[in-house]
DSSP file (Angstrom, degrees, kcal/mol; ACC not computed):
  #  RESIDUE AA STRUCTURE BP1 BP2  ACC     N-H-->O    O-->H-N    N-H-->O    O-->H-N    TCO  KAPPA ALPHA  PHI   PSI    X-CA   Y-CA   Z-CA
    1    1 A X              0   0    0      0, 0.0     2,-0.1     0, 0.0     5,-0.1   0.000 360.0 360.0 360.0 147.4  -26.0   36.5  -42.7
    2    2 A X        -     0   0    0      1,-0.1     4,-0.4     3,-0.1     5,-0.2  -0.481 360.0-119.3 -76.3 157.2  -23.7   35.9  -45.8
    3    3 A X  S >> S+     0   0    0      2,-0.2     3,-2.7     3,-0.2     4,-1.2   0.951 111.6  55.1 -67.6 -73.9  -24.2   37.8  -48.8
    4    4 A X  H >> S+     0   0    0      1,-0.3     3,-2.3     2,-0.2     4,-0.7   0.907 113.5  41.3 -39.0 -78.0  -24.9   34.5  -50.9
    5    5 A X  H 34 S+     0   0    0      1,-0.3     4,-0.5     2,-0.2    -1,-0.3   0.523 110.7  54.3 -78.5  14.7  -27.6   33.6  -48.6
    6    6 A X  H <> S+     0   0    0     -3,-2.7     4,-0.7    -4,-0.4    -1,-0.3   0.480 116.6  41.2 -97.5 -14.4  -29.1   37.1  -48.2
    7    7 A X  H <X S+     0   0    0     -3,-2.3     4,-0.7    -4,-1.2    -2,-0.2   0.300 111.7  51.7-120.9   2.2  -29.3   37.2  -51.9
    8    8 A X  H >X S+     0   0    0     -4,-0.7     3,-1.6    -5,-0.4     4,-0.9   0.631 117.1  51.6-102.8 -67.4  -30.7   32.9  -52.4
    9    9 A X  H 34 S+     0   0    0     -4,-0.5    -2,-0.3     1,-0.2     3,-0.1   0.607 105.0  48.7 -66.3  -7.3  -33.3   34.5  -49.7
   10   10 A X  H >X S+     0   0    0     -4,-0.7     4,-3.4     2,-0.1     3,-0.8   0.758 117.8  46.3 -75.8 -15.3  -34.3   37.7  -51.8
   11   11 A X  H << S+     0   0    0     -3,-1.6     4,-0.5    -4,-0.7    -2,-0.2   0.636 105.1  55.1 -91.8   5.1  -34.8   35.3  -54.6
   12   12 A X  T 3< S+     0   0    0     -4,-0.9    -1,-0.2     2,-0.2    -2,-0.1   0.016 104.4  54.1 -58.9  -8.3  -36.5   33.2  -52.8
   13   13 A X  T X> S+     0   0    0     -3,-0.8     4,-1.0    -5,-0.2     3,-0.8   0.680 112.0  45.1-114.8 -43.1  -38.8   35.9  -52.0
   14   14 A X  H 3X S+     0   0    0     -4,-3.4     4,-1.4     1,-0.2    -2,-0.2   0.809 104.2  59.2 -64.0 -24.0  -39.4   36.7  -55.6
   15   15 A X  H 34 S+     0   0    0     -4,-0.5    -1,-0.2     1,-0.2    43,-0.2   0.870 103.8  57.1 -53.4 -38.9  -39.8   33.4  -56.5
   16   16 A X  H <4 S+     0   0    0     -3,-0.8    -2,-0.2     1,-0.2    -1,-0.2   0.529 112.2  37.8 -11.0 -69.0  -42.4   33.9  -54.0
   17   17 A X  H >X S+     0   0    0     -4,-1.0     3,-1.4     1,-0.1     4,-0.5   0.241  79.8  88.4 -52.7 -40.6  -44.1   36.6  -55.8
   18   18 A X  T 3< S+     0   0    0     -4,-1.4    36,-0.4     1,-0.3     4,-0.2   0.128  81.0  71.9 -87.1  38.0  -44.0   36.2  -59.2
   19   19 A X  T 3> S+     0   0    0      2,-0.1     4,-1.9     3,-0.1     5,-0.3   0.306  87.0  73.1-106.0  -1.6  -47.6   34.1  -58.8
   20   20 A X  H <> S+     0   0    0     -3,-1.4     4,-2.0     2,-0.2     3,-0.5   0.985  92.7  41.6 -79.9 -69.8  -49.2   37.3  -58.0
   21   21 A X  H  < S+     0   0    0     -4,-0.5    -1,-0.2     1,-0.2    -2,-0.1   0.831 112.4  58.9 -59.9 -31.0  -49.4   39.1  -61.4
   22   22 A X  H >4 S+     0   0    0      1,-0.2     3,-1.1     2,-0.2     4,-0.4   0.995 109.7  48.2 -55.7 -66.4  -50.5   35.5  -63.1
   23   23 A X  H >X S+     0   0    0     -4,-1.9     4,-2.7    -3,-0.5     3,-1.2   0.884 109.3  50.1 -36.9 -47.3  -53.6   35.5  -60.6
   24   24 A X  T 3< S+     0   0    0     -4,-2.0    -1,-0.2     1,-0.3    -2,-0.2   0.210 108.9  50.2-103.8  37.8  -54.6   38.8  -61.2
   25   25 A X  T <4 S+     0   0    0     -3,-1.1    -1,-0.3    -5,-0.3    -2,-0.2   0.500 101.5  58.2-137.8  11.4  -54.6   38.4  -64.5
   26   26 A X  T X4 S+     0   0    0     -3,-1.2     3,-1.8    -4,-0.4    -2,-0.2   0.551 108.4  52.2 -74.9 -61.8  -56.5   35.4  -64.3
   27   27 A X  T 3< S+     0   0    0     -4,-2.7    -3,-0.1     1,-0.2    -4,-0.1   0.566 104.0  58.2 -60.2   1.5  -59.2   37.8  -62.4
   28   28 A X  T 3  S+     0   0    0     -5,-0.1    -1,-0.2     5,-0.0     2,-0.2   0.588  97.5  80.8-110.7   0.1  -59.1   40.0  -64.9
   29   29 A X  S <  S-     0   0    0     -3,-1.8     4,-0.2     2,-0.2    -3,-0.1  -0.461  76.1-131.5 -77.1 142.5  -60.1   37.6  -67.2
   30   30 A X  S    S+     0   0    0     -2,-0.2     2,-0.2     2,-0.1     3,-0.1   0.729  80.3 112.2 -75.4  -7.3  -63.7   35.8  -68.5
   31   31 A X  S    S-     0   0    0     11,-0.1    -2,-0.2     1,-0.1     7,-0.0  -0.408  94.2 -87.5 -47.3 127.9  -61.7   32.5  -68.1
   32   32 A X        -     0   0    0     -2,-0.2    -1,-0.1     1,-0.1    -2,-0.1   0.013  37.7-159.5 -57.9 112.4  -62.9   30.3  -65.3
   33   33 A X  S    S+     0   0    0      1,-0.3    -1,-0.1    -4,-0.2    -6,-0.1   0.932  93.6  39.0 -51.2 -66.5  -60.9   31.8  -62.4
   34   34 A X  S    S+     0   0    0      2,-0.1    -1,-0.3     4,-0.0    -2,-0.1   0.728  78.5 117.4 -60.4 -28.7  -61.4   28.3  -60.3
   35   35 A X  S    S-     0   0    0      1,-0.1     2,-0.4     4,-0.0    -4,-0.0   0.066  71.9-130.3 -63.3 146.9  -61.0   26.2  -63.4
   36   36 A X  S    S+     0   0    0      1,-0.3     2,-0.1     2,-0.1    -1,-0.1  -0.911  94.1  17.9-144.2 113.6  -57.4   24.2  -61.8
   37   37 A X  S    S-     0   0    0     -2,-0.4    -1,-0.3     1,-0.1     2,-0.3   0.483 105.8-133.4-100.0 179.0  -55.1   24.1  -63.5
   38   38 A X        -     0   0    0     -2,-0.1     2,-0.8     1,-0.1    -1,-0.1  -0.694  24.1-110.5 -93.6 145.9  -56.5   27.2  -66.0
   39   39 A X    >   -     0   0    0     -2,-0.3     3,-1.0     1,-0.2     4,-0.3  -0.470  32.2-166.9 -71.1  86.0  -56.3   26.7  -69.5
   40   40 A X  G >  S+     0   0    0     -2,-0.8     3,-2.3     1,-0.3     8,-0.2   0.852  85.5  71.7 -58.0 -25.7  -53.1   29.5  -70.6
   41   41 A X  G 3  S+     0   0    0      1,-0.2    -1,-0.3    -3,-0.0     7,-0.1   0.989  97.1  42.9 -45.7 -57.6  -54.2   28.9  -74.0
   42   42 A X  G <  S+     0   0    0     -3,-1.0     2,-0.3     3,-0.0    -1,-0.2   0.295  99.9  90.8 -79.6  24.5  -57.2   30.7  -73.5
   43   43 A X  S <  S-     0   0    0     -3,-2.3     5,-0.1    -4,-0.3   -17,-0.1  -0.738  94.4 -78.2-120.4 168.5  -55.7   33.7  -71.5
   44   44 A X     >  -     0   0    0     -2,-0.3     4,-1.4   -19,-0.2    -1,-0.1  -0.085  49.9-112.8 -48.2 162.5  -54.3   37.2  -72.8
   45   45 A X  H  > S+     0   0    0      2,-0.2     4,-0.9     1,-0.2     5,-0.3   0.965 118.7  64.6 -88.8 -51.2  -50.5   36.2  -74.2
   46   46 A X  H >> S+     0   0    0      2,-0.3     4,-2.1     1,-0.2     3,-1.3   0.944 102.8  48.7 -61.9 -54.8  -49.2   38.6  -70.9
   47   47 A X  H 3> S+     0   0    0      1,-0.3     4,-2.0     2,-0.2     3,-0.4   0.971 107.6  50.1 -69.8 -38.3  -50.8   36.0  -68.4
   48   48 A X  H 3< S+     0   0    0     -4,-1.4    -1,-0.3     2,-0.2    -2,-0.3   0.522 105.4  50.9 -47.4 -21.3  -49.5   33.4  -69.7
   49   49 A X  H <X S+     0   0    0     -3,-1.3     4,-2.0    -4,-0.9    -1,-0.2   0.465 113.2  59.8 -89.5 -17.6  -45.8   34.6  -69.8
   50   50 A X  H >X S+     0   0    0     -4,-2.1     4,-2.2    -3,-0.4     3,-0.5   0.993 100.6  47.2 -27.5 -95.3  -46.9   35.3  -66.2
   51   51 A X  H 3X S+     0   0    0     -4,-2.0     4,-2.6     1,-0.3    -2,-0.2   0.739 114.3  46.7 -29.7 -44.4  -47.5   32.1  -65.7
   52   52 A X  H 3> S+     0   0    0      2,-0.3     4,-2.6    -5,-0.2    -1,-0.3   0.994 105.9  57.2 -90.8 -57.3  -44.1   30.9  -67.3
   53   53 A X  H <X S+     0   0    0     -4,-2.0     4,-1.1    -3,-0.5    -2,-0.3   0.832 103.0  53.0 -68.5 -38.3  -41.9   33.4  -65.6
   54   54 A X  H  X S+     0   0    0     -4,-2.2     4,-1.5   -36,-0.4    -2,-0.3   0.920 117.6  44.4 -64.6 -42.6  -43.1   32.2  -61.9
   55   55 A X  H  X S+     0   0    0     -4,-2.6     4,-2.5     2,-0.2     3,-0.2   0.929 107.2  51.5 -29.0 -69.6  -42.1   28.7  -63.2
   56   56 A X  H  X S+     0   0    0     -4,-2.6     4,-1.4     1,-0.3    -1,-0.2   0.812 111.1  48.0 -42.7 -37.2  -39.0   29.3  -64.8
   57   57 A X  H >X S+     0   0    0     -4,-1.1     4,-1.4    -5,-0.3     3,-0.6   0.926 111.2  55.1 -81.6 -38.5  -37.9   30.9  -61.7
   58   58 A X  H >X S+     0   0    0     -4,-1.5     4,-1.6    -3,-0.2     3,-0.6   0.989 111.7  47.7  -8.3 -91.6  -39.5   27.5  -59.8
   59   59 A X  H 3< S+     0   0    0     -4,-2.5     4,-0.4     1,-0.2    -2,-0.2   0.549 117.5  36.6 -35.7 -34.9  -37.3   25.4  -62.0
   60   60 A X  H <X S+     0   0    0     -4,-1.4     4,-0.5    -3,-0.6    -1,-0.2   0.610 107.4  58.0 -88.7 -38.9  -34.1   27.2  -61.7
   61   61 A X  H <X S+     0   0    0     -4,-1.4     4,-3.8    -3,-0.6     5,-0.2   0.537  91.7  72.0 -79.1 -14.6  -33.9   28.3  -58.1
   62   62 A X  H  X S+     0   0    0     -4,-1.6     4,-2.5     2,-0.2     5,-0.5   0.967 103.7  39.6 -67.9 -79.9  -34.3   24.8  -56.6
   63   63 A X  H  > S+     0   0    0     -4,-0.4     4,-0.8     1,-0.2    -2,-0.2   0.658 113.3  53.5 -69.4  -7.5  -30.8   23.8  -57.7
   64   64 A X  H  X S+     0   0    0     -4,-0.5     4,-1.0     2,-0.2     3,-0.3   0.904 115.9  39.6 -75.5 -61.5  -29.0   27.2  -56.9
   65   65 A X  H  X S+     0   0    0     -4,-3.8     4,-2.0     1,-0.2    -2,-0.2   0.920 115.0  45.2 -79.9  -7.3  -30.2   27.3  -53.3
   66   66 A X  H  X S+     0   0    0     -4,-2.5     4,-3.7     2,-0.2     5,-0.3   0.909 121.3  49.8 -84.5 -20.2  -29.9   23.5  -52.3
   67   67 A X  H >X S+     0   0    0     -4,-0.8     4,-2.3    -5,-0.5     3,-0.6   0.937 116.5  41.0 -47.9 -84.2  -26.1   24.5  -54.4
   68   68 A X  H 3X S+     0   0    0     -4,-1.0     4,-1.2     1,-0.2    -2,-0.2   0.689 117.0  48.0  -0.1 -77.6  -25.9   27.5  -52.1
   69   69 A X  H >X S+     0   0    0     -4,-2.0     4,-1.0     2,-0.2     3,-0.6   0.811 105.9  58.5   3.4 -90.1  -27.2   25.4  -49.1
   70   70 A X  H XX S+     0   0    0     -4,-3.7     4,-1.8    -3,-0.6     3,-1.3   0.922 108.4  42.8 -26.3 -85.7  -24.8   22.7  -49.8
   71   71 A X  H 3<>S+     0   0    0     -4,-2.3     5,-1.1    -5,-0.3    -1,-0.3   0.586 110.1  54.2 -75.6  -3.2  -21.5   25.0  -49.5
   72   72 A X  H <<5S+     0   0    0     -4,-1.2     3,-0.4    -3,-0.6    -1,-0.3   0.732 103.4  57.2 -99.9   7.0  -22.4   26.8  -46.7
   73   73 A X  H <<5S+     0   0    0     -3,-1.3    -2,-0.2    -4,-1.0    -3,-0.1   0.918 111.5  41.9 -45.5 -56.6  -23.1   23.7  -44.8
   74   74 A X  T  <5S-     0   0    0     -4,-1.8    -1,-0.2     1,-0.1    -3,-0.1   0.134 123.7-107.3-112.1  28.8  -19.9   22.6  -45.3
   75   75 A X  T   5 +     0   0    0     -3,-0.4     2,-0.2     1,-0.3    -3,-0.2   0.578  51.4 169.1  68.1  17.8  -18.2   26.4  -44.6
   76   76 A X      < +     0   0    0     -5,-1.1     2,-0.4    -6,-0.2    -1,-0.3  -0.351   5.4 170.5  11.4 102.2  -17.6   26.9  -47.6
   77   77 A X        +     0   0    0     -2,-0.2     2,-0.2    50,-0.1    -5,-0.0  -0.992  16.0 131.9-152.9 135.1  -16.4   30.9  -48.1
   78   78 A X    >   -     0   0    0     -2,-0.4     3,-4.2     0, 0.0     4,-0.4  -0.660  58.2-115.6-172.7 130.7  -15.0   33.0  -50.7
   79   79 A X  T 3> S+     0   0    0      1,-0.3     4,-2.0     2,-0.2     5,-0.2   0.710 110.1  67.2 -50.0 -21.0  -16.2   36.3  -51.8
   80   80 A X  H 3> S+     0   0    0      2,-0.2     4,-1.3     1,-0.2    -1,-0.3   0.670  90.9  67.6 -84.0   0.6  -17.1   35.0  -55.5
   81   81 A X  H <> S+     0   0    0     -3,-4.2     4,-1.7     2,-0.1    -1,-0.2   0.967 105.2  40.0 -54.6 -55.2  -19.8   33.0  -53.7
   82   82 A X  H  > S+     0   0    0     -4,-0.4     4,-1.9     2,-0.2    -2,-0.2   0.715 115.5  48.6 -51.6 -42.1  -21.5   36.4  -52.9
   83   83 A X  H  X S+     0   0    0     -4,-2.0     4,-1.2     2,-0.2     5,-0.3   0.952 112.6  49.1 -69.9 -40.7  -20.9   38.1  -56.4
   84   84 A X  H  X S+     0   0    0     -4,-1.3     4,-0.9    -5,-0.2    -2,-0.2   0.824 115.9  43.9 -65.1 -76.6  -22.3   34.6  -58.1
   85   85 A X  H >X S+     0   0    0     -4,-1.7     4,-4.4     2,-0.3     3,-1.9   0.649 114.4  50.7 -12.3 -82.6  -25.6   35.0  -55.4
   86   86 A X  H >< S+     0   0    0     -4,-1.9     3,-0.8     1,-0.3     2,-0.4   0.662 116.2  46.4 -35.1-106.7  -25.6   39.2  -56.4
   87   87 A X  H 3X S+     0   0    0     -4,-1.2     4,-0.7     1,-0.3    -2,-0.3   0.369 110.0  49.1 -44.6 -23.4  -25.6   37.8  -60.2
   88   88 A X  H <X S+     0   0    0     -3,-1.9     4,-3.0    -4,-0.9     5,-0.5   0.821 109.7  47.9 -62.7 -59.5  -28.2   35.2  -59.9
   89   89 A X  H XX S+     0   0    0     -4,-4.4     4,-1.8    -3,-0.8     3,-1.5   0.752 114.2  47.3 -49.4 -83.2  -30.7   37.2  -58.3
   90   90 A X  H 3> S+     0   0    0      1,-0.3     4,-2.7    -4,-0.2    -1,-0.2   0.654 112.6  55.8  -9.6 -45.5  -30.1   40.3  -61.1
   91   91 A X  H 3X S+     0   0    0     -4,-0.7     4,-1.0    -5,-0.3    -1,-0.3   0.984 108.3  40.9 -43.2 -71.4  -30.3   37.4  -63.5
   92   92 A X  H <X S+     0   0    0     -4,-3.0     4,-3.3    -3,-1.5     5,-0.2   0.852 114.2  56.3 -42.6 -44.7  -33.9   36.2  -62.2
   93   93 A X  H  X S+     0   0    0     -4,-1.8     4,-2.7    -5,-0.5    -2,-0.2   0.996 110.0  44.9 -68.6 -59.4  -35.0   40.1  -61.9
   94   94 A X  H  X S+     0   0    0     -4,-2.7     4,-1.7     2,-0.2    -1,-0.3   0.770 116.0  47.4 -46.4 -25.9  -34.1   40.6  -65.7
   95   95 A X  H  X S+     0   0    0     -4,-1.0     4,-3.2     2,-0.2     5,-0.3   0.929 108.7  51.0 -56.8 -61.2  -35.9   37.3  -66.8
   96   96 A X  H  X S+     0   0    0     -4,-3.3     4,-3.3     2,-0.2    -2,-0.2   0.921 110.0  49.5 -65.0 -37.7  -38.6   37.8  -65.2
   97   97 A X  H  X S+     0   0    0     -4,-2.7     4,-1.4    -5,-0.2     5,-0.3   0.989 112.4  47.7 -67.8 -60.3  -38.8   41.4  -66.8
   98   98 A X  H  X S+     0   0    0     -4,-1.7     4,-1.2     1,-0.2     5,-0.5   0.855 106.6  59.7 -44.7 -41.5  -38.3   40.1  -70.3
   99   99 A X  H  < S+     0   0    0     -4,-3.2    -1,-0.2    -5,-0.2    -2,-0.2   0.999 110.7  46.2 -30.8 -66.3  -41.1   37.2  -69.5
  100  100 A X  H  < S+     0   0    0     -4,-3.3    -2,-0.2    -5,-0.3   -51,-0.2   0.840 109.7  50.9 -65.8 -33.2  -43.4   40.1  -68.9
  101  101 A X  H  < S-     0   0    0     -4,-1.4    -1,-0.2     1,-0.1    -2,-0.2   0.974  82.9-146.2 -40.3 -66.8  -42.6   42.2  -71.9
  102  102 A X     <  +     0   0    0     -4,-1.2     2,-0.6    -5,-0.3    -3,-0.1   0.719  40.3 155.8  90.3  31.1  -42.9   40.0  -74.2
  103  103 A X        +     0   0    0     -5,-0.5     6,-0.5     1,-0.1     3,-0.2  -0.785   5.3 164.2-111.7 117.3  -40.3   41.5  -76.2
  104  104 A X        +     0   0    0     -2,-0.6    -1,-0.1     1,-0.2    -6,-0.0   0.511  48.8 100.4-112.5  -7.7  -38.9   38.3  -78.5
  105  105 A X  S    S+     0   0    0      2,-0.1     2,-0.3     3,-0.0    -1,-0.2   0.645  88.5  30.2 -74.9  19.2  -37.1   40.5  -81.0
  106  106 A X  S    S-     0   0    0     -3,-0.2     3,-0.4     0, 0.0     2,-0.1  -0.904  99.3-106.5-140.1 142.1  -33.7   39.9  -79.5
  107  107 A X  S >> S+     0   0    0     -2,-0.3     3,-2.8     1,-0.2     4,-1.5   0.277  72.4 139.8 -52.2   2.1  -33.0   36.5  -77.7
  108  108 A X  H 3>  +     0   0    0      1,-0.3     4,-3.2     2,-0.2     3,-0.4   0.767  58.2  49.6 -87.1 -71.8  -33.3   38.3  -74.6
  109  109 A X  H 3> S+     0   0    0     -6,-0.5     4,-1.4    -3,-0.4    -1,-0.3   0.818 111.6  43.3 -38.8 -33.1  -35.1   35.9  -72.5
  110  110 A X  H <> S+     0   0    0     -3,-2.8     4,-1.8     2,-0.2     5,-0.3   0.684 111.5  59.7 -99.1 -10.4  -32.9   32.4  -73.1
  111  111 A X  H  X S+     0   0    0     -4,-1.5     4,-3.7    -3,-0.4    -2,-0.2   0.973 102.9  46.1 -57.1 -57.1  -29.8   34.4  -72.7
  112  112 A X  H  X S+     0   0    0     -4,-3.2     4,-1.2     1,-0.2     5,-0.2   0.910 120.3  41.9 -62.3 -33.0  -30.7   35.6  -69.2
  113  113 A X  H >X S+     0   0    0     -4,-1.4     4,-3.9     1,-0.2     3,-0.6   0.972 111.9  53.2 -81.1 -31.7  -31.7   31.6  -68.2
  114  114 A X  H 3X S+     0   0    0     -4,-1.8     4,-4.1     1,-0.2    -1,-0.2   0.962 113.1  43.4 -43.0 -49.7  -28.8   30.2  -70.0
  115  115 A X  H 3X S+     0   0    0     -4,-3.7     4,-1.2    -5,-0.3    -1,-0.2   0.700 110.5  54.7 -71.3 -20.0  -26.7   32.8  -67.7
  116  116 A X  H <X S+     0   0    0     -4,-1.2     4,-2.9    -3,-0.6    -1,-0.2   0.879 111.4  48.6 -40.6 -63.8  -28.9   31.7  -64.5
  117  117 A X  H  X S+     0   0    0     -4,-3.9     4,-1.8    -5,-0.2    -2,-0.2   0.930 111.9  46.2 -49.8 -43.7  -27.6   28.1  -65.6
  118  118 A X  H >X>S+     0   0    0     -4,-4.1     3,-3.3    -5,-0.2     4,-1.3   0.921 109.8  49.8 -76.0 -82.8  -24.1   29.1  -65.8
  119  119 A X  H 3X5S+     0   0    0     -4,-1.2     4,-3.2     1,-0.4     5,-0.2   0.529 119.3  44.3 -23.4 -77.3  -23.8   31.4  -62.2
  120  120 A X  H 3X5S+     0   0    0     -4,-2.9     4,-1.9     1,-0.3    -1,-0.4   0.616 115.6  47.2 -91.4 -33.9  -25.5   27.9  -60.6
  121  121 A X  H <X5S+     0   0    0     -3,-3.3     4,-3.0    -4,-1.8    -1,-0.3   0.949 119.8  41.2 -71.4 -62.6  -22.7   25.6  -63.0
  122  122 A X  H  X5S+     0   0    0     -4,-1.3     4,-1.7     1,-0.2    -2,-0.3   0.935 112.6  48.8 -72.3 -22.0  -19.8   27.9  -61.8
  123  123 A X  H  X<S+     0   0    0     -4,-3.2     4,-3.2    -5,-0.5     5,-0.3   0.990 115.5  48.1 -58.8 -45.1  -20.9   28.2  -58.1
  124  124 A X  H >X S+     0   0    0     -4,-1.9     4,-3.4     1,-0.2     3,-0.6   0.895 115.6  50.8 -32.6 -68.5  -21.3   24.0  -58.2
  125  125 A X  H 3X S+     0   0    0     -4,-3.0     4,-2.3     1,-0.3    -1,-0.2   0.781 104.8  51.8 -15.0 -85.9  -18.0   24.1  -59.7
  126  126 A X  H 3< S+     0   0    0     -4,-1.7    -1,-0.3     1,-0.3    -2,-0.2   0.737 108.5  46.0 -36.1 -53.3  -16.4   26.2  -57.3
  127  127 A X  H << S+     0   0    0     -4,-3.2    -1,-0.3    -3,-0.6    -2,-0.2   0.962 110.1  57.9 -82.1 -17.6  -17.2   24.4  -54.1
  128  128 A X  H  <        0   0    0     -4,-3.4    -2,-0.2    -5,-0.3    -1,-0.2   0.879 360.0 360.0 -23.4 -59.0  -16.2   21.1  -55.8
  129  129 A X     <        0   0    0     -4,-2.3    -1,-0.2    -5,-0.2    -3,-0.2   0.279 360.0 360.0 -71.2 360.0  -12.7   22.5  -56.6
């Protein structure tokens, strides 16, 4: 398997994942587990950012693998495919840690999606060209 698609499938496996801690912080809650969908207003500021980091990563990972996809369908190879892949995923795992913190005094969190955006812009780029 190619680097780029060993690395869209371990973010694809975190994407995966990141519903877990948002559920059990829903169970740890007096909010109505079943209520669907549950009301994030009324849950601890941590489940809710939960909640937001399994999205974001939702939202983001769709176009970077069908991107991904896309160029190796049509054979598409060059080693900066594989670094961009390596640098999305890293991306996602730092987002997702800054989600959980909840640590706003630095931009931290729209830096890392912006930089998500960009890796997915220059791969597009790249098989265009």
């Amino acid at each position: 398997m190619t680097t780029e698609l060993t690395f869209t499938l371990l973010t694809a496996i975190l994407a995966t994942s990141l519903w877990i801690p948002f559920v059990a912080g829903l169970a740890q809650t007096d909010a109505e587990f079943l209520e669907r969908p549950a009301d994030v207003s009324k849950l601890p500021a941590w489940v809710h950012r939960a909640q937001r980091a399994h999205m974001n990563l939702v939202e983001q990972f769709v176009p970077f693998a069908a991107i991904v996809l896309i160029g190796h369908a049509a054979g598409a190879s060059s080693v900066w495919y594989g670094w961009l892949a390596i640098a999305f995923f890293a991306i996602r795992c730092l987002h997702a840690v800054f989600m959980f913190s909840g640590k706003t005094k630095l931009p931290l969190r729209p830096i890392a999606f912006t930089a998500g955006w960009v890796v997915t812009m220059i791969y597009a780029v790249l098989l265009l060209v």
